[in-house]
N, C-alpha and C positions, 0 to 999 in steps of 0.2 A: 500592502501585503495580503496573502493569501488571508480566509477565516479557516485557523485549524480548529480542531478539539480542545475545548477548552480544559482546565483539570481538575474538574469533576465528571468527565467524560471519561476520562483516562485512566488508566489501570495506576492503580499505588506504585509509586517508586518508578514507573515511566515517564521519562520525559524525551520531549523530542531531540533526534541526534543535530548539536549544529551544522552540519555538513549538511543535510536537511534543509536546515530552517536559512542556511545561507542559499543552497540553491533555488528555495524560494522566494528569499529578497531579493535575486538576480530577475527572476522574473521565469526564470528555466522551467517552465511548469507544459508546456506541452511539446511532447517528444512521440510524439504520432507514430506507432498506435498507442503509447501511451498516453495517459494525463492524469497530471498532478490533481489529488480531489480536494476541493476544498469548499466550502459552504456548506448547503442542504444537499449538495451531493454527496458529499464525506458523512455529512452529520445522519442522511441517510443508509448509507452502506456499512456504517459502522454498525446502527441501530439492526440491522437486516442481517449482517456478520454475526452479531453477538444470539440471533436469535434462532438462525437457520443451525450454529456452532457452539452451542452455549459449552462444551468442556472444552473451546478452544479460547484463550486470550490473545484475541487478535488486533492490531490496530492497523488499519486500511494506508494509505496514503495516495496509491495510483490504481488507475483502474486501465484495460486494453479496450480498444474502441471496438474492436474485430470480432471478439469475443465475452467470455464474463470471466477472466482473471485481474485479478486481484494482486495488488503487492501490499504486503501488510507486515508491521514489524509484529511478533510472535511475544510475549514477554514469557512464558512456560521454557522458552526457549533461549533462555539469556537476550533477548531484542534483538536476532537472527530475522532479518527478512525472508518472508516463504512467499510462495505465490498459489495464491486457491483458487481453486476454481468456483468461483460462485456459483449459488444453487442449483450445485452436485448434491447429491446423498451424503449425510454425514458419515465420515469414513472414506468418501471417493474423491471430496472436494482437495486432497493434498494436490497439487502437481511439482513443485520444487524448492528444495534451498535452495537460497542464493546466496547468504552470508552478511555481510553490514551493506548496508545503503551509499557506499561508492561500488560497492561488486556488481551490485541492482541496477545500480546511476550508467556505469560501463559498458553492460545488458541492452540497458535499454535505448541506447547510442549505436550502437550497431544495429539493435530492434528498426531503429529511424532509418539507419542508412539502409537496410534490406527494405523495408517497408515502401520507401520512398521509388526504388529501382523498377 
């Protein structure tokens, strides 16, 4: 299995959604241009989120290869998936809700299928 964040990494009273954590025991982890983060790349982007965003509680999960967006669960936000824009200007980094992590999962299945064409 993937290495996530462990929880002392993790913001109080998050934890990861099982729909999540099953579709990373399936092994579903790249969906080109997305991918699933996980090791020093996660444990990196998290570190680099919290510091570029520090009034944001962000937690990473996928990143786009194409570009620096970000899927991250929000916990300020009820654990709402957003997508940032990585080091944008604090303030400009929003670009979208997306809602729970199969809305995202959905997204970024079509993301594959456009991507791939």
């Amino acid at each position: 299995m993937a290495l996530l964040l462990g929880i002392d990494d993790l913001p109080p009273g998050f934890d990861y959604p099982q729909e999540f954590i099953r579709v990373v025991e399936l092994g579903l982890t790249d969906l080109e241009p997305w991918l699933i983060l996980d090791g020093d790349a996660l444990y990196d982007r998290h570190r680099g989120l919290r510091g570029r965003y520090p009034n944001r509680v962000l937690v990473p999960f996928a990143r786009r290869i194409d570009n620096d967006d970000v899927a991250c669960w929000e916990t300020d936000r009820g654990g709402r998936v957003v997508i940032v824009h990585d080091f944008a200007s604090p303030g400009w980094e929003h670009q979208a809700d997306v809602g729970g992590f199969y809305d995202w999962l959905r997204q970024a299945v079509e993301e594959l299928i456009e991507y791939d064409c």
